[in-house]
N, C-alpha and C positions, 0 to 999 in steps of 0.2 A: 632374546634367548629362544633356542628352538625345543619343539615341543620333542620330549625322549619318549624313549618306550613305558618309561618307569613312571605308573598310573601315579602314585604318592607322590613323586616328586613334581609333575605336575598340577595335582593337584595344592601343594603345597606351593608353588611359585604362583600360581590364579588365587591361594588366599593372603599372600604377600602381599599382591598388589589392589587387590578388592579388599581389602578390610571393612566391610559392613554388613550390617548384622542381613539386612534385605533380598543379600545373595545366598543362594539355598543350593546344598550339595547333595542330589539323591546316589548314594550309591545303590550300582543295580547290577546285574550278573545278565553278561552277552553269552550266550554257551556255556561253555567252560573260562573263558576269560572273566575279569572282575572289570568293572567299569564305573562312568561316577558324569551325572549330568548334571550340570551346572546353568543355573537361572538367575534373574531379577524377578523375587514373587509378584512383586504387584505390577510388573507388566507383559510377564508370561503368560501364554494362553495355556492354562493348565490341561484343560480339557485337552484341548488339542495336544499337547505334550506324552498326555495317559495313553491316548486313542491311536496317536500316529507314527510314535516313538516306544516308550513301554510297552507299549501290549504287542508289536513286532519281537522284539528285544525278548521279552517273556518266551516265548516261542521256538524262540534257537537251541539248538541241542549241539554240541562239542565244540571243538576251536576253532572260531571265526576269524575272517581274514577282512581286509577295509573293502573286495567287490563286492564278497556277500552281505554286508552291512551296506555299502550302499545300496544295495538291491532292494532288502527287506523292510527301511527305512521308508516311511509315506509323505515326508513331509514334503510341499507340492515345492518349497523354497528352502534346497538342499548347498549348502557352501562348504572348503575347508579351511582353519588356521595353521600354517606351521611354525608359528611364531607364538609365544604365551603373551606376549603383548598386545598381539591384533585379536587371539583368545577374550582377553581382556575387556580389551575395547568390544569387540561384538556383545560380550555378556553386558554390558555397561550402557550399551545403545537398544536395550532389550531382548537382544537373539539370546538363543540358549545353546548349550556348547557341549559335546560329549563326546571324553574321553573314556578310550578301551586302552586297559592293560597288553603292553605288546603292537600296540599300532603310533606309530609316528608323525599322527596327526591329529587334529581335531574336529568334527564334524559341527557346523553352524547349521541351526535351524532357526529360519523367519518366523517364530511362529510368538506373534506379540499381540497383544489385548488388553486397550486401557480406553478408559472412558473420553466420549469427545463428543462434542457440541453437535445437536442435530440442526440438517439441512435446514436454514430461515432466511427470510428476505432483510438484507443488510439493510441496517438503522440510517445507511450514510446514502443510498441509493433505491429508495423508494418508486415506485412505476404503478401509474393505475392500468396500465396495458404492458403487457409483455412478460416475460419468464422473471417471478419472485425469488427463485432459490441462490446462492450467494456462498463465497466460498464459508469454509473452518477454518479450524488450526487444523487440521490433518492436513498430510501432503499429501497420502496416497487418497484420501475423499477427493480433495479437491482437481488432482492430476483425474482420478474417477471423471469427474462434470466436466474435465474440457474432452476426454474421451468419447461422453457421451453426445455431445455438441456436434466434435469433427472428430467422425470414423470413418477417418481416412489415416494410410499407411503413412502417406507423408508427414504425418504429425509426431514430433520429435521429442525427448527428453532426452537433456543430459544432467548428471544427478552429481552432482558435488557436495562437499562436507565440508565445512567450514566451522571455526572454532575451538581453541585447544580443549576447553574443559563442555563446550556443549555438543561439540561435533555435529553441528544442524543439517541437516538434509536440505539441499538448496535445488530446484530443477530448474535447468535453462529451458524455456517452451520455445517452440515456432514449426515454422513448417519449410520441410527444408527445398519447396520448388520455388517458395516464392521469398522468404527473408532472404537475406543478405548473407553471405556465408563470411566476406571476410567480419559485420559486427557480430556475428557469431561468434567467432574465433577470440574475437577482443573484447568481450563479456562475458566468456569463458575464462580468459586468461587473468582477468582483472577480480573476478570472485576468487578462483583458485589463490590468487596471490594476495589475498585477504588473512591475516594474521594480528585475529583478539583473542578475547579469554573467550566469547561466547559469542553467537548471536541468536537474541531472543524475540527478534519482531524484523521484519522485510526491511523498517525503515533504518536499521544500521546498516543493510546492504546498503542503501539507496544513496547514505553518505557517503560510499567508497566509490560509487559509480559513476557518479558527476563532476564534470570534467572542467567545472570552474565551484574549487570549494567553497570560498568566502561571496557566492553570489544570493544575492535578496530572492530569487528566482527559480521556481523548478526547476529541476531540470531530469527528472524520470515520472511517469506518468503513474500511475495507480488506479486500480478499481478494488470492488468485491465482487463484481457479478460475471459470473463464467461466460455470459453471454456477449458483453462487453468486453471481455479479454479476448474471445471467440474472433470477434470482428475485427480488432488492433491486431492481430497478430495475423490475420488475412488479408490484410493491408501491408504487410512486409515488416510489420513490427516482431520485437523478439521480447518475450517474457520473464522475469524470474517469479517463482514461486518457493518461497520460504518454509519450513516444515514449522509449524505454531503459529503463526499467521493468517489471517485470513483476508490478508491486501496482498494482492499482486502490481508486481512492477513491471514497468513498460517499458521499452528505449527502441528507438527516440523519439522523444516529447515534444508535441507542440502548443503552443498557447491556448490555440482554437480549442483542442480536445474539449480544456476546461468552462467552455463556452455553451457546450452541446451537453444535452441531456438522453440519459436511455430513453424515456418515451419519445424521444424526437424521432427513432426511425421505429415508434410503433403506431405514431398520428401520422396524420395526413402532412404531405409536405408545407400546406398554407400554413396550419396552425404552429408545424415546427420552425418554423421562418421567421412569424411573429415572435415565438416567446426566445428565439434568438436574440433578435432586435430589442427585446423588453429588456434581455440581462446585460444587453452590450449599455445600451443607456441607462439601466441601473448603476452598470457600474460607475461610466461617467460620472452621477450622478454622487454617488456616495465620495467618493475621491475628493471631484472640486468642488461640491457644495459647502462646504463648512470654512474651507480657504478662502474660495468667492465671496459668500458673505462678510468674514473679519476681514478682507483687503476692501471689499467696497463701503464699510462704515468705516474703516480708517483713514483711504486713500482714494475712493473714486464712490461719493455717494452720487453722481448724477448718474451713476448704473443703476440706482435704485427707483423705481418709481414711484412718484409723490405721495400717493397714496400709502403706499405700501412704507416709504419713508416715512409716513408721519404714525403707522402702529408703529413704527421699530422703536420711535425717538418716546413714544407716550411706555414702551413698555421697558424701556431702563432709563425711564425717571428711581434716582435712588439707588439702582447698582452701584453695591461697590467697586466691582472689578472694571477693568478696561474689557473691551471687544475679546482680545487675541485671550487674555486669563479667563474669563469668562466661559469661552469656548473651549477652553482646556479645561477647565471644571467640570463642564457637562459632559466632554466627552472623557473624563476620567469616572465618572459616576455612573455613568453607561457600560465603561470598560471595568468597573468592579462589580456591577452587579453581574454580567455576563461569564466573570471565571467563578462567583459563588453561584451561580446555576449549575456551571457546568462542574462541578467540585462538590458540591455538596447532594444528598441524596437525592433520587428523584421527584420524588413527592415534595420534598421540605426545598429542591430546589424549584418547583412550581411558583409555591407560595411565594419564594424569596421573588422570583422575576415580576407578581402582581404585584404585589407591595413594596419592594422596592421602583417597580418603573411608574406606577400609578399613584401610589399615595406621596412618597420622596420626593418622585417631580413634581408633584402639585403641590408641594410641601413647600420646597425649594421657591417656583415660582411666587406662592401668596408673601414670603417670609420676604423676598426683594432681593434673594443673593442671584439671581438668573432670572432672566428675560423668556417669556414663552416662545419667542420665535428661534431664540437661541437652542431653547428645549426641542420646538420640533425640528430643527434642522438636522443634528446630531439626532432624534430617532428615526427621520426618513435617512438619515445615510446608513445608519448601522443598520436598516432592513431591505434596503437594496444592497448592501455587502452583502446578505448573504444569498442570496440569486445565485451567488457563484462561488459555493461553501466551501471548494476546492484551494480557492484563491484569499480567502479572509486571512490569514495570517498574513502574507504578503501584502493584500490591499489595507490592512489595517494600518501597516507603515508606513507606505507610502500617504498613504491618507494623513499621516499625522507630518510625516515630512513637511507634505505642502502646506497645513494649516500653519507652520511654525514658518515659509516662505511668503505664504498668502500677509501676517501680520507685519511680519519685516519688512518685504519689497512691495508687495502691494499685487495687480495685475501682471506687472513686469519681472516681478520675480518668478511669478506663475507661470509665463510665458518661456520664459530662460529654461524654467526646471524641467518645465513639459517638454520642451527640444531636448534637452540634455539626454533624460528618459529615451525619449523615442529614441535618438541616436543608440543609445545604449542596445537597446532592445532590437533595432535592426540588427545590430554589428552582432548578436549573440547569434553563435551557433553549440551544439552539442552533438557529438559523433558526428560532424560534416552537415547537421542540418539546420537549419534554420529556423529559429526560436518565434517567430514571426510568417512561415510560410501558412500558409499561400498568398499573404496579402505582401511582404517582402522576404525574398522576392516574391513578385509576382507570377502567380502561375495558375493563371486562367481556366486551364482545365478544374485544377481541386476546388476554386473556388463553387461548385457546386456542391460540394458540401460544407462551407464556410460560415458565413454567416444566414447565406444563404440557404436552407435544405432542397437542394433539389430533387428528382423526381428516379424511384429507381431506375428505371429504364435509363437514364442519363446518366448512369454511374457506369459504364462499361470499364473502366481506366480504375486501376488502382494509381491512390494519390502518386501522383509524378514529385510532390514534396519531398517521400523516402526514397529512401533507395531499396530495391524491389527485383528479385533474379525474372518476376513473373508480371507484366505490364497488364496483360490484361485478365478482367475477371468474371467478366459479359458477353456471353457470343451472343449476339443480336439474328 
């Protein structure tokens, strides 16, 4: 419906479709015209409304026309509606809206203020070296911090809305010398063409994004820290940034990312090489240790060594459970107490983690339903998972996969499934790249920032793994 001359009757079709009490109509007199601004109170910026809207408006003397009103008008983020429907919608997304008697249009003003979470060092990315601050839910703070990162013209926003009833403000980031322009285009085109009720956190995008739905496996990358986005996306990567969130997504994703920590390029390159090495054999470690163990007391104890075989045999005298039950018990005791920490309130989930991991296990233990070796197996693997906190939902399944292959088949099932896996894992690509680059395929030059961290000076090359309009990123 287009907007008429006739102030009432438009105002009358904006209370049609707003029926709530929270939308507020000041009528106000432009000249000699009668007029009528229209808000959402508790996200209008009133002040700003009195100062840069009314008290012009106050001011006018006879009949005003829509140049002179734009003229006198201050507000720095000036728009029009001629439709009562996108009226609508702007009063509904915050803007405020004002209608003059006799003009044919509606005047949109940006002028919105509601409370949001001050700049803090994300809970999920902690650094004892480097920049603490970390995205919000604001879009415009957070779009703020990569501005302030990279003040450079190349740097891009495109701003999409997504959702019938939330209409979320969605930015695509990158920069446009060096990303890719056709994954531009096709992460553009694939949010656009998103069609829910709402979207209220990054991670419903990220289900629309991924281009194998039903896989075990990332497949878009994530941070909070503006500095880290900063770097992905100088690399050829291309960002979304969600309006109520404060995780950004990444595309395209690789393995590695989640391997590499933010202090790694604020330590020296020795010490970020080692605690790479530390999470890569963690992770090993948590995966096949607890399968290893129940295949080798079912099916291959001469993998055990004597000594060590004769604690395991003296400490389930009396178990009732078999090997493979056993270790499903501990690791379900482990897996309950872990979602009541993380579920229950901070303090009182404190408590619950001491006493349920310290008093329970040793409870367990003395009482003869579990074996201590059994106990510390299942707590060394569940504290090397999380080395790589990014990956624990994922490695926790597989983790469990193999302990239920480890009991069945033994060594050989272990062998079977670890091939299966890697095949899988090579063949995985997302946007044309590869889920496993640099290591397959193999591409010698990125692996200096792989497992390895090498040496700035030796970064001259933007990873040859993405694809990239801008190769290099180091004049030597």
């Amino acid at each position: 419906m287009k907007i008429s001359c006739d102030l009432q009757k438009n105002v009358a079709a904006i209370k049609k479709i707003l029926d709530t009490d929270d939308v507020k109509y000041k009528e106000i007199k432009a000249g000699s015209n009668k007029g009528c601004l229209i808000f959402a109170s508790d996200i209008a910026d009133k002040e700003a409304l009195g100062s840069l809207i009314l008290r012009p408006l106050s001011a006018l003397k006879g009949k005003t026309d829509e140049k002179t009103l734009y003229k006198i008008l201050l507000s720095p983020e000036t728009d029009f509606a001629v439709n009562i429907e996108d009226a609508a919608k702007q009063i509904a997304d915050g803007h405020s809206a004002l209608f003059i008697d006799g003009i044919e249009k509606a005047f949109v003003f940006g002028l919105k203020k509601y409370d949001k979470r001050a700049i803090a060092e994300p809970p999920t990315s902690t650094v004892i070296k480097g920049p603490r601050e970390g995205f919000v839910e604001s879009l415009a703070v957070n779009v703020s911090l990569m501005r302030r990162k990279l003040a450079s013209p190349d740097l891009c926003f495109k701003y999409l809305t997504v959702g019938k009833f939330s209409a979320t403000q969605v930015a695509v980031c990158y920069i446009k010398t060096v990303a890719d322009t056709k994954l531009v285009e096709t992460l553009t085109e694939k949010i656009r063409s998103i069609n829910i009720d709402a979207i209220l956190d990054s991670s419903y995008i990220s289900k629309f994004l991924g281009e194998h739905k039903t896989s075990l496996f990332k497949q878009i990358g994530n941070t909070e820290k503006p500095d880290i986005l900063a770097a992905k996306i100088l690399e050829g990567r291309v960002a979304i940034i969600v309006d109520g969130s404060p995780i950004a997504l990444t595309v395209p994703y690789l393995l590695v990312e989640d391997l590499q920590s933010p202090s790694d390029y604020y330590n020296s390159s020795y010490s970020a090489t080692l605690a790479r090495l530390i999470r890569v054999f963690a992770i090993f470690l948590s995966l096949y240790l607890p399968a290893f163990y129940v295949s080798a007391q079912l099916f291959h104890l001469q993998f055990i060594p004597l000594s060590f075989l004769l604690t395991i045999v003296n400490s389930i005298k009396g178990i009732p459970l078999s090997p493979s039950f056993e270790m499903f018990f501990t690791l379900l005791i482990f897996e309950i107490l872990n979602e009541a920490s993380v579920r229950m309130p901070r303090y009182v989930g404190m408590v619950v983690s001491i006493v349920g991991g310290l008093v329970l296990g040793e409870t367990a233990v003395n009482a003869g339903i579990i074996s201590a070796p059994a106990l510390m197996i299942i707590a060394l693997s569940g504290i090397c998972l999380y080395t790589v906190p990014e990956l624990e939902q994922t490695f926790s399944l597989i983790r469990l996969l193999l302990l239920v292959i480890g009991g069945s088949f033994g060594a050989f099932g272990l062998i079977v499934a670890s091939a299966i896996l890697l095949t899988y894992l090579v063949s995985f690509e997302n946007y044309s790249t590869p889920l496993l680059a640099p290591f397959s395929p193999l591409v010698i030059k990125d692996l200096k920032d792989g497992v390895y961290k090498g040496f700035m000076i030796e970064q001259s090359i933007r990873p040859l793994s993405l694809k990239n309009a801008n190769k290099r990123r180091l004049d030597k």
